[in-house]
C-alpha positions as CSV (number, residue, x, y, z in Angstrom):
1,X,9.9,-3.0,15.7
2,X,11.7,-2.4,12.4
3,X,9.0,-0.9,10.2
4,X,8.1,-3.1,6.8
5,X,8.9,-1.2,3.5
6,X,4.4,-0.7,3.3
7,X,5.2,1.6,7.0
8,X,8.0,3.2,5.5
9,X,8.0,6.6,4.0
10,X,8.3,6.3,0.0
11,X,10.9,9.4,-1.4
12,X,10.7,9.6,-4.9
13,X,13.4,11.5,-6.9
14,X,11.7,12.4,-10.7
15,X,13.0,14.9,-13.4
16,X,14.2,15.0,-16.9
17,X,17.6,12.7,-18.3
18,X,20.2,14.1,-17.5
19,X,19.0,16.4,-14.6
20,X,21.1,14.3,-12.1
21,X,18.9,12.4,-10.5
22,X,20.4,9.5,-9.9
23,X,23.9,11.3,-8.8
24,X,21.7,13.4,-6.1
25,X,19.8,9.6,-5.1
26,X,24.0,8.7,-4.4
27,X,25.1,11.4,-2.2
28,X,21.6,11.5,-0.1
29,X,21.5,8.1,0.5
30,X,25.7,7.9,0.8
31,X,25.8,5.0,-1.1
32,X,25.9,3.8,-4.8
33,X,22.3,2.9,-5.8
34,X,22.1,4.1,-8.9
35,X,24.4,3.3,-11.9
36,X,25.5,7.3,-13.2
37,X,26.6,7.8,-16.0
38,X,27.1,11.3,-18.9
39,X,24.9,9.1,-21.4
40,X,21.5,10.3,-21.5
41,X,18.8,8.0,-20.0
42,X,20.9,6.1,-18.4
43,X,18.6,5.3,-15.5
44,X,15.9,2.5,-17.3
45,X,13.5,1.2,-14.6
46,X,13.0,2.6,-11.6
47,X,15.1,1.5,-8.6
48,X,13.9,1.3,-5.4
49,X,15.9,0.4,-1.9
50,X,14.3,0.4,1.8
51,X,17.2,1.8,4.4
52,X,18.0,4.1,6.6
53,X,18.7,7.8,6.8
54,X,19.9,10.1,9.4
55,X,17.5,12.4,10.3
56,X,15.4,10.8,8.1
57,X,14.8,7.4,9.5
58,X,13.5,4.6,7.8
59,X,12.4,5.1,4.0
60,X,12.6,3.6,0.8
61,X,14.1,5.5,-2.2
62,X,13.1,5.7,-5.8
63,X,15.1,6.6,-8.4
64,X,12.8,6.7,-11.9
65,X,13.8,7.4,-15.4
66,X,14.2,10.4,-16.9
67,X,10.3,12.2,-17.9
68,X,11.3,13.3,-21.4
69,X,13.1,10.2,-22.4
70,X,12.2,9.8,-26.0
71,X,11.9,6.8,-28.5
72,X,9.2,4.0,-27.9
73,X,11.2,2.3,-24.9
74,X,11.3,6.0,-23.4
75,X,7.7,5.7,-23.8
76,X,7.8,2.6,-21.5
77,X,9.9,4.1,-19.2
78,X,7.9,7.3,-18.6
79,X,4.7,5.5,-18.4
80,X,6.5,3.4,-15.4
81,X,7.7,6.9,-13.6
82,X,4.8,7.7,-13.9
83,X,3.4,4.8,-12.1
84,X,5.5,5.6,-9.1
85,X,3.7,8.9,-8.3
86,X,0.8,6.3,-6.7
87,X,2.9,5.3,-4.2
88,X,4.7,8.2,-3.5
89,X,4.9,10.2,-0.3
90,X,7.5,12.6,-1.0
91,X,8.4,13.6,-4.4
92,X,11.8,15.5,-5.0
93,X,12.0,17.2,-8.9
94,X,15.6,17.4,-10.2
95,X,15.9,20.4,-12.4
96,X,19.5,20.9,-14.6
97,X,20.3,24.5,-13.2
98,X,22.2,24.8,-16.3
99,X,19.0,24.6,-18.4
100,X,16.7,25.7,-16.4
101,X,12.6,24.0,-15.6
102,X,11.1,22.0,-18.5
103,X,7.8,21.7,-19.5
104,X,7.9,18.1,-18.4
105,X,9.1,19.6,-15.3
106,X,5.8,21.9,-15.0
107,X,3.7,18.7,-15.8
108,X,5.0,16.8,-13.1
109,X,4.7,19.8,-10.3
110,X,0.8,19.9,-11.5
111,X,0.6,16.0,-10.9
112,X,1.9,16.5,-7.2
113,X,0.0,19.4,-6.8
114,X,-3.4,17.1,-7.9
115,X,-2.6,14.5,-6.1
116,X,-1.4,16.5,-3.0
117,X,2.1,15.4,-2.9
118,X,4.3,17.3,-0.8
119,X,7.6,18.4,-2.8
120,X,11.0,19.9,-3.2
121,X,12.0,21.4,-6.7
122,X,16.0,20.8,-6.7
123,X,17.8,22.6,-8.9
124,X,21.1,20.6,-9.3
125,X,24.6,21.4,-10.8
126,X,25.2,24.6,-8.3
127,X,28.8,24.8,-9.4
128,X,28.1,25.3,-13.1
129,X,25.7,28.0,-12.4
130,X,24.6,31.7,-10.8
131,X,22.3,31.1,-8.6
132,X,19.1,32.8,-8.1
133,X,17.8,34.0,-4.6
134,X,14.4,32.7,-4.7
135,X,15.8,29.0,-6.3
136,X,17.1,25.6,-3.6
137,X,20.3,24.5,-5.4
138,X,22.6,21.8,-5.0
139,X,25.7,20.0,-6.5
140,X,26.3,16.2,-6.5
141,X,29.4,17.0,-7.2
142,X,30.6,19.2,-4.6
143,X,28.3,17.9,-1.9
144,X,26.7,22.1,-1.6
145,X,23.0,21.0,-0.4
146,X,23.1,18.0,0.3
147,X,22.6,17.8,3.9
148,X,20.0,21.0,3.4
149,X,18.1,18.4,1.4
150,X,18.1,15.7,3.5
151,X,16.9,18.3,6.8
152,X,14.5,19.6,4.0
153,X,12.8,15.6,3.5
154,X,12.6,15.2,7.6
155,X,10.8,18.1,8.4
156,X,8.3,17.1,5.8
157,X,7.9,13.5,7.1
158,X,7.9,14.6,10.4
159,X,4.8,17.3,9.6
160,X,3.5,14.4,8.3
161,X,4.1,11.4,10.6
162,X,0.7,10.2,12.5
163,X,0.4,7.6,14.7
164,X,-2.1,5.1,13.2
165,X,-2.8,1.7,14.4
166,X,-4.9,-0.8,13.1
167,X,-6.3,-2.1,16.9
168,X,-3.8,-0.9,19.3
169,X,-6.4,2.7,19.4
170,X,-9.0,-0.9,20.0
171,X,-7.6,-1.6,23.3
172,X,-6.7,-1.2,26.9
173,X,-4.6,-3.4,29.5
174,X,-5.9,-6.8,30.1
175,X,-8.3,-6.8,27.1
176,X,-7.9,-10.6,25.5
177,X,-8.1,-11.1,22.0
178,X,-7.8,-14.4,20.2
179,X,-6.2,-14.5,17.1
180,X,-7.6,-17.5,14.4
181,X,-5.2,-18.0,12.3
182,X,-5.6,-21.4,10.0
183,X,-2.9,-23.3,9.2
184,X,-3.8,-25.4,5.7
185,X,-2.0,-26.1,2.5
186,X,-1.8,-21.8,1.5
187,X,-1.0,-20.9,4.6
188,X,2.9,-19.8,4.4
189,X,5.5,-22.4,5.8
190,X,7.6,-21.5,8.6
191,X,5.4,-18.1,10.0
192,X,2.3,-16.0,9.4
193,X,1.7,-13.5,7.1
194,X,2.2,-9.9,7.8
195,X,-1.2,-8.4,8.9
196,X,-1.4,-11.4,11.5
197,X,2.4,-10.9,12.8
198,X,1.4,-7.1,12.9
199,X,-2.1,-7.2,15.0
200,X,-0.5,-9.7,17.4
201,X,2.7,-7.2,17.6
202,X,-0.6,-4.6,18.5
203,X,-1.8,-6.6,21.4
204,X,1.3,-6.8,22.8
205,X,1.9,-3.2,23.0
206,X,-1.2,-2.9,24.2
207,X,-0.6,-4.7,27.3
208,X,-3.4,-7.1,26.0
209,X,-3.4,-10.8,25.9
210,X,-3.6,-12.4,22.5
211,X,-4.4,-16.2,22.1
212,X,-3.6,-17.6,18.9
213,X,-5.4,-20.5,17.7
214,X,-6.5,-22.6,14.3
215,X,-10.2,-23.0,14.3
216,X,-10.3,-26.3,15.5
217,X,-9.3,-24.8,19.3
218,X,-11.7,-22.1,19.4
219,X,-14.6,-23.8,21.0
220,X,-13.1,-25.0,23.9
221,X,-10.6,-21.4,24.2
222,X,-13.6,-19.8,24.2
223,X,-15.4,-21.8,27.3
224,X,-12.5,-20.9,29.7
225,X,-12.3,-16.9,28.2
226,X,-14.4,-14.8,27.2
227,X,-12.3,-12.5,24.5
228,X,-13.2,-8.4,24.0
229,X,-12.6,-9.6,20.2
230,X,-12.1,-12.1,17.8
231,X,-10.2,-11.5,14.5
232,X,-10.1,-14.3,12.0
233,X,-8.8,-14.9,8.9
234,X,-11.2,-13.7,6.0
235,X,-11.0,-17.8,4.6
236,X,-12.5,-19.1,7.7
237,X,-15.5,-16.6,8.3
238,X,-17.7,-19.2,7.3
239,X,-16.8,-21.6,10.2
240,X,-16.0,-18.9,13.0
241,X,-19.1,-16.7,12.9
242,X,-20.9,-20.2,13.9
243,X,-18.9,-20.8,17.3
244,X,-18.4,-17.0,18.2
245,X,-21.5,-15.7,20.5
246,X,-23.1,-12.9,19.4
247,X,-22.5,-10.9,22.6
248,X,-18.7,-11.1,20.7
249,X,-17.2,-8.5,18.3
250,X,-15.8,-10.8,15.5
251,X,-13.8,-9.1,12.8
252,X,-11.3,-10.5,10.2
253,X,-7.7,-9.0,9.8
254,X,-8.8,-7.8,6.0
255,X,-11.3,-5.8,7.3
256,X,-8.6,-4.1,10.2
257,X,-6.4,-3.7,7.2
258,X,-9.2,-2.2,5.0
259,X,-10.3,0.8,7.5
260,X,-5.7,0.7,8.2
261,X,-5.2,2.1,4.8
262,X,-8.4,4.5,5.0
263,X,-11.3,3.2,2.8
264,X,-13.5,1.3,4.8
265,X,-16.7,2.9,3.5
266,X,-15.6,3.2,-0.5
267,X,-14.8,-1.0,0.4
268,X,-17.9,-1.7,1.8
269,X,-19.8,0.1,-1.0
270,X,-18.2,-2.5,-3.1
271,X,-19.4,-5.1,-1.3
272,X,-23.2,-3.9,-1.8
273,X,-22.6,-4.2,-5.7
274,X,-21.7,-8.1,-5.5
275,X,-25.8,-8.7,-5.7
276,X,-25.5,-6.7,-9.2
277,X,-22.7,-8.7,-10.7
278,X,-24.1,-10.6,-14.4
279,X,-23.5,-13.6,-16.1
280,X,-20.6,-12.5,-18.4
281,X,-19.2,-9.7,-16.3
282,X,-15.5,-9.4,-16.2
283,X,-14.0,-8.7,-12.7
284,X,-10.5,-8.1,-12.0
285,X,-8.9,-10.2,-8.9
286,X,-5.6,-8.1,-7.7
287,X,-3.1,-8.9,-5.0
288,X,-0.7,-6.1,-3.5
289,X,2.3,-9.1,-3.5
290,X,3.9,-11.5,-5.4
291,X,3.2,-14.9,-3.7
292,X,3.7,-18.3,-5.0
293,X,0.3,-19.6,-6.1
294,X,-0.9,-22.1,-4.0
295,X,-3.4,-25.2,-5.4
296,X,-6.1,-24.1,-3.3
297,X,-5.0,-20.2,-3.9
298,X,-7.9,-17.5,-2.4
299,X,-7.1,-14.7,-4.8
300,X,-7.1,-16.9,-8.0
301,X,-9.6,-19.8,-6.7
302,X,-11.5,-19.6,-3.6
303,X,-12.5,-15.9,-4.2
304,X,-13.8,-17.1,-8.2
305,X,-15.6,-19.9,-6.8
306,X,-17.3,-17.9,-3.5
307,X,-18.7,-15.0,-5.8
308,X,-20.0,-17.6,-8.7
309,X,-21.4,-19.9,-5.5
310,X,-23.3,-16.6,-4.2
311,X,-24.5,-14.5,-7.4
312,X,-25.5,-18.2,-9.2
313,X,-23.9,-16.2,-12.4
314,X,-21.0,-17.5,-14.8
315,X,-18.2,-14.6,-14.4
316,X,-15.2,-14.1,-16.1
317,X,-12.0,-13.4,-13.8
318,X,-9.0,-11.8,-14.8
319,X,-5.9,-11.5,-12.2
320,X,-3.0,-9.2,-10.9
321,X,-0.2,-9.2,-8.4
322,X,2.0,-6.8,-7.2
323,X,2.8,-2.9,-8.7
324,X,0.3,-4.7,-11.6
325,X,-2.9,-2.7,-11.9
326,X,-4.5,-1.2,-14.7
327,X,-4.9,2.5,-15.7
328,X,-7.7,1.7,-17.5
329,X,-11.0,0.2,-15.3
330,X,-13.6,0.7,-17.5
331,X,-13.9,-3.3,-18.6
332,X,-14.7,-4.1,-15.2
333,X,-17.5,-4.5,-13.5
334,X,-15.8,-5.1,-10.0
335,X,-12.6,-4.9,-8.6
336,X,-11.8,-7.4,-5.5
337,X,-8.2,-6.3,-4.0
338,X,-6.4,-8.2,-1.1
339,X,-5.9,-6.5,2.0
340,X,-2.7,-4.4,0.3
341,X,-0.3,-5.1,3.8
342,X,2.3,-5.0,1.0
343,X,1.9,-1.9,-0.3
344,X,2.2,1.5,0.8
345,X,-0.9,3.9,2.0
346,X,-0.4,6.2,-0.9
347,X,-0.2,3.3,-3.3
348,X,-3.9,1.2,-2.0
349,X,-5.3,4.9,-2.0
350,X,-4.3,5.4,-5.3
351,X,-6.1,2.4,-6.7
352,X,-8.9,3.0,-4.6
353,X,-9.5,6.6,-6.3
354,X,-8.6,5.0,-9.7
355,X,-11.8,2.4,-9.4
356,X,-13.7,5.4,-8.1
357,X,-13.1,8.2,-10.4
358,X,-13.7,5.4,-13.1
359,X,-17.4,4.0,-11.5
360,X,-15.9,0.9,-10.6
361,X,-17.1,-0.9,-7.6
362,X,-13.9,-2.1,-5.0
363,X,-14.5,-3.8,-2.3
364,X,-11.0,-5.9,-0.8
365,X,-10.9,-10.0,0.0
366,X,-12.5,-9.7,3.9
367,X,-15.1,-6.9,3.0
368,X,-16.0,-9.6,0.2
369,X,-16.3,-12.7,1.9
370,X,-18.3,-11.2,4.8
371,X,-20.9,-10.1,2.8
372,X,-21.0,-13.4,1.1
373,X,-21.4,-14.8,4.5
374,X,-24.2,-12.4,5.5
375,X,-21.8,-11.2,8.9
376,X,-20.9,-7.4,7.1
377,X,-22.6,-5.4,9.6
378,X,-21.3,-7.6,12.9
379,X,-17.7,-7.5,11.6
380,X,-17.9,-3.7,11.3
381,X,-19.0,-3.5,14.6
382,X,-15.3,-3.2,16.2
383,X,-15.4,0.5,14.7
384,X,-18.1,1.1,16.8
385,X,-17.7,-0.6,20.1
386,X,-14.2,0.7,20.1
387,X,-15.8,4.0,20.2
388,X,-18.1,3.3,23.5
């Protein structure tokens, strides 16, 4: 299965202008994806492409601007780099061998080092330069380190590849799992969206049988079959925790996604502050993609309407979508995030330890709604009966 740009490996290449950055990005990837050029800061916004890389495999690749760039649009630009160390994987630091590390340089090793980023200092322009023993040097012009480089970045992605599933680790050969998966005016046209396409992929390589359904079918699929689990979309919780039998795991694909990206218990002690919500509070709605909104949208008017129905207060929304999301928190008094199938691991853990380190309650759009809908504790309970 060809992995999404969320599965793929996120190689970020940061440094000061004129470092080379974007001329090392070119001869790694053996293409032209950044514009090079001898004028300093040439590189504006970062670029970003998903391919391919022998030995490297699937990745995407970021080239950012320049850290020291200077005027009030260098500003801008920094503060974007910058933003690209949450959903980095690998970070690789271009350094002028000419001139030698920067103290922007030294900042940015520290902010891999916090945020335990595995790195490569490059020090590029080997052919204007003597080289030191104890320094990895390249040239973009000449080619000299290129394919060192690229050997370097696989070893670290394999040391750092696991194999994680968000149900296949659920299942075993002739398990049955029914899919709900409603089709109404926000559901896309023409397919489903991705955590549903992956889970069903899940089942398959399982050996398991999944039946998809809307939740009209349910009651009569589920008097000829008696599924292991159920896993519905968050929206319909409501309706499905009524025809499921208890004796039944039910689960939504949110909450799959939520304990996928590794914060199922900071998400569910987000939930548990929905109670405490005010009249007047301000909570921040945020998507991971870019979708068109729909009339009857569930980030910007379902989710609104659920939390005001349930805390009886008058609450004042404000909303995000894709690499949107604010540094500062502190005007919030919760945080509801979608599932994040869009973005990477790094990035949804990033936010995640933003909201935290700030006091800010997160909880994402399944977590939410089954909590609303009193089922919490039953829809965690695939974590556990997966364990028996």
């Amino acid at each position: 299965m060809q992995l999404t740009k969320s599965e793929r490996p996120h190689i970020a290449f940061f440094g000061c202008t004129n470092a080379g950055k974007s001329s090392i990005v070119n001869a790694v990837t053996n293409q032209k994806l950044s514009v090079i050029s001898d004028i300093k800061g040439t590189t504006t916004d970062p670029v970003q492409k998903s391919m391919e890389i022998l030995p490297l495999g699937p990745v995407v690749i970021i080239d950012t601007a320049g850290i020291n760039d200077d005027g009030a649009l260098g500003i801008l630009r920094i503060n974007k780099t910058k933003e690209i160390l949450d959903k980095t994987d690998i970070a690789v630091l271009v350094i002028d061998s000419t001139i030698g590390i920067a103290k922007e340089d030294k900042e940015l090793i520290k902010e891999f080092e916090s945020r335990k980023i595995p790195y490569i200092q490059v020090f590029n322009k080997s052919d204007l330069t003597e080289k030191q023993p104890d320094k990895f040097y390249v040239s973009a012009l000449t080619g000299e380190g290129i394919n060192e480089l690229r050997e370097k970045l696989g070893h670290i992605i394999n040391n750092n590849k696991q194999e994680k599933y968000i149900i296949r680790d659920k299942l075993k050969t002739g398990d049955i799992v029914i899919l709900v998966i409603p089709i109404d005016e926000s559901a896309p046209k023409g397919r489903i969206i991705l955590p549903q396409q992956n889970v069903l992929r899940e089942v398959l390589d399982s050996h398991a049988t999944a039946i998809c359904c809307q939740i009209e079918e349910l009651n009569e699929i589920l008097g000829k079959v008696t599924p292991k689990y159920v896993i519905t979309d968050s929206q319909a919780f409501n309706k499905v925790k009524d025809i499921v039998p208890q004796n039944i795991v039910l689960t939504s694909f949110s909450i799959l996604m939520a304990n996928y990206k590794g914060s199922l218990k900071t998400l569910l002690n987000g939930a548990y502050k929905i109670p405490n919500l005010k009249d007047g509070d301000k909570i921040l709605i945020s998507e991971g993609c870019t979708h068109h909104r729909q009339c009857n949208d569930i980030g910007t008017v379902k989710l609104p309407n659920w939390l005001e129905e349930y805390t009886k207060k008058e609450l004042n929304f404000e909303f995000t979508q894709g690499g949107e999301f604010p540094q500062d928190l502190s005007e919030y008094s919760l945080i509801v995030h979608c599932g994040g199938c869009m973005l990477n691991e790094q990035e949804m853990k990033s936010r995640i330890k933003r909201a935290k380190d700030q006091n800010i309650p997160i909880v994402n759009y399944g977590m939410a709604i089954a909590y609303m809908n009193g089922i919490c504790e039953r829809a965690l309970e695939i974590f556990e009966s997966a364990k028996k």
